[in-house]
FIVEX-206095 format. One record per residue (C-alpha): x, y, z; residue number from 0; residue in one letter. Coordinates in steps of 0.25 Angstrom, whole numbers. Example, Ala and Ser with C-alpha at 12.3 -4.5 7.8 and 13.67 -1.06 7.14 Angstrom:
residues 2
+-------+-------+-------+------+------+
|     X |     Y |     Z | resi | resn |
+-------+-------+-------+------+------+
|    49 |   -18 |    31 |    0 |    A |
|    55 |    -4 |    29 |    1 |    S |
+-------+-------+-------+------+------+
This chain:
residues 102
+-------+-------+-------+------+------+
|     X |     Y |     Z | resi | resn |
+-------+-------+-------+------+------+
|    44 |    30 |   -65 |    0 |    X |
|    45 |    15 |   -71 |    1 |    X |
|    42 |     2 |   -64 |    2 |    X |
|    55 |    -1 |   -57 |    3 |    X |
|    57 |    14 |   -51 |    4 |    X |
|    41 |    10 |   -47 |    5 |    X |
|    47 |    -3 |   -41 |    6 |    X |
|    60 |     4 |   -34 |    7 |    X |
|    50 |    13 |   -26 |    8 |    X |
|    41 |     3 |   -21 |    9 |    X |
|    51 |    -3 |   -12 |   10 |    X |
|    50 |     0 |     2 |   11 |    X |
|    40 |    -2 |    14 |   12 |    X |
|    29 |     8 |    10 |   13 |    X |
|    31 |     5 |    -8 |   14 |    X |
|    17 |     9 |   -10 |   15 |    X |
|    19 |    22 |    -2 |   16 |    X |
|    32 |    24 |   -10 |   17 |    X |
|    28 |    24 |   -23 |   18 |    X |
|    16 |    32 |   -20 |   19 |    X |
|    25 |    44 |   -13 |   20 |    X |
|    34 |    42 |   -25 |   21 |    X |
|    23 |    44 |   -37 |   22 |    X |
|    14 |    54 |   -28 |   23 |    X |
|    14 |    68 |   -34 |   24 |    X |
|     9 |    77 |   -25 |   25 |    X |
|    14 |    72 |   -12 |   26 |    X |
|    29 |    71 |    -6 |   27 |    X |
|    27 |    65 |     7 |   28 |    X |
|    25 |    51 |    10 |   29 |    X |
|    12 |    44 |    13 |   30 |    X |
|    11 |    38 |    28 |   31 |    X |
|    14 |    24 |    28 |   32 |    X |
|    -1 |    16 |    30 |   33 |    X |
|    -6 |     1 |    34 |   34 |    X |
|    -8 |    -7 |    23 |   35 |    X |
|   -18 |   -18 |    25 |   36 |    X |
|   -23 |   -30 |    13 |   37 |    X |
|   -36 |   -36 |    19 |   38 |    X |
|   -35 |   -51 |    20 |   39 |    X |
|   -47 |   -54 |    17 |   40 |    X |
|   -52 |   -58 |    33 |   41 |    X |
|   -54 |   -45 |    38 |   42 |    X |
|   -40 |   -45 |    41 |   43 |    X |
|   -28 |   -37 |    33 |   44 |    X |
|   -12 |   -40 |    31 |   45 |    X |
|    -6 |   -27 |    32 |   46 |    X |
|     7 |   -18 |    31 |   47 |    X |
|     8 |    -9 |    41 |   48 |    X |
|    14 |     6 |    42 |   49 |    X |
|    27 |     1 |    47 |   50 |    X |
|    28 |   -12 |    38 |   51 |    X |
|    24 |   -22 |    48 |   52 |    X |
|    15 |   -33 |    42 |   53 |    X |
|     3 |   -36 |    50 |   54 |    X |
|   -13 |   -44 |    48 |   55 |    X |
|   -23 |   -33 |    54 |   56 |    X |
|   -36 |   -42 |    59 |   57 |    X |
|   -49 |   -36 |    54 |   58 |    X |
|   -51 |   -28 |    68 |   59 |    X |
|   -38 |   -20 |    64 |   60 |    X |
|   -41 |   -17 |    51 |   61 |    X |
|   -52 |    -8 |    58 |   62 |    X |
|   -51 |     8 |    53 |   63 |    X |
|   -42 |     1 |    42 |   64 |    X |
|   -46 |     7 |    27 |   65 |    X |
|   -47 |    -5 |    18 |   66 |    X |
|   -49 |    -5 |     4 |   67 |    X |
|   -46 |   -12 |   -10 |   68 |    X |
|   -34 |   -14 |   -16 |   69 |    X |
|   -38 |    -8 |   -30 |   70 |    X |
|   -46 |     4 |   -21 |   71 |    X |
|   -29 |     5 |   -15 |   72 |    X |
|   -23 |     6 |   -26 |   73 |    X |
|   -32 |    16 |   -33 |   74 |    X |
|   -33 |    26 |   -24 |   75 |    X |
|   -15 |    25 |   -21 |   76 |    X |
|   -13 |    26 |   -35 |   77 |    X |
|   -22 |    40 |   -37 |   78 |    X |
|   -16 |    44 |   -22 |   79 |    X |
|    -1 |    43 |   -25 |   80 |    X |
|    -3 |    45 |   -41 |   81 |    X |
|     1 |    32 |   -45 |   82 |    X |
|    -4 |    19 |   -53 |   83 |    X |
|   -14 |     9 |   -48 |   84 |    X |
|    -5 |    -2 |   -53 |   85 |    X |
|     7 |     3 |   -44 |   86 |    X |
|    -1 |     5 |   -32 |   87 |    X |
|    -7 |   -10 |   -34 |   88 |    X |
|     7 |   -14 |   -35 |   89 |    X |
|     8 |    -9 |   -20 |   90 |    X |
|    -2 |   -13 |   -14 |   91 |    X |
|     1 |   -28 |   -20 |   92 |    X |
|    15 |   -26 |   -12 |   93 |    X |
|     9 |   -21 |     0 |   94 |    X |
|    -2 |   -33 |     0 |   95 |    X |
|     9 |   -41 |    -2 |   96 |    X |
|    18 |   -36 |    10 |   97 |    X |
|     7 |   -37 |    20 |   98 |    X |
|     4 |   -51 |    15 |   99 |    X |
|    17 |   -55 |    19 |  100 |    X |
|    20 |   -60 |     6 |  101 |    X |
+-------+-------+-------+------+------+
């Protein structure tokens, strides 16, 4: 698959799920939609939730929340949907991104 056909199936409200359900060999359903939260540095984090809403979380709502690194992230999506680091990084820079508002 080349770069634009890459691009044309990362449009959407869920593009990382997308792409990951596209390249995934061994599964044909689709993976549940999750929070995904960016720690801001203050205990708090900017997040997108299951249903697209934009929202801050205060530290005391981040409780029971699994936070990790961004290069731990993209590692472990890229060995879970078979897919390359470099196109999960490219993801999760637009999902930071959209839950900064930016």
């Amino acid at each position: 698959m080349n770069k634009t056909g890459i691009k044309q199936l990362l449009c959407g409200k869920l593009l990382f799920l997308a792409i990951a359900f596209s390249l995934s060999a061994c599964r044909t359903d689709k993976p549940p939609a999750i929070d995904i939260c960016i720690g801001d540095g203050a205990g708090g984090a900017d997040c997108v939730l299951k249903d697209g809403t934009q929202v801050w979380r205060s530290p005391s709502e981040l409780k029971n929340y699994w936070i990790t690194t961004q290069a731990d992230m993209a590692n472990y999506s890229a060995w879970c949907y078979k897919t390359t680091v470099s196109n999960v990084t490219h993801e999760m820079n637009k999902l930071e991104a959209r839950a900064r508002g930016l």
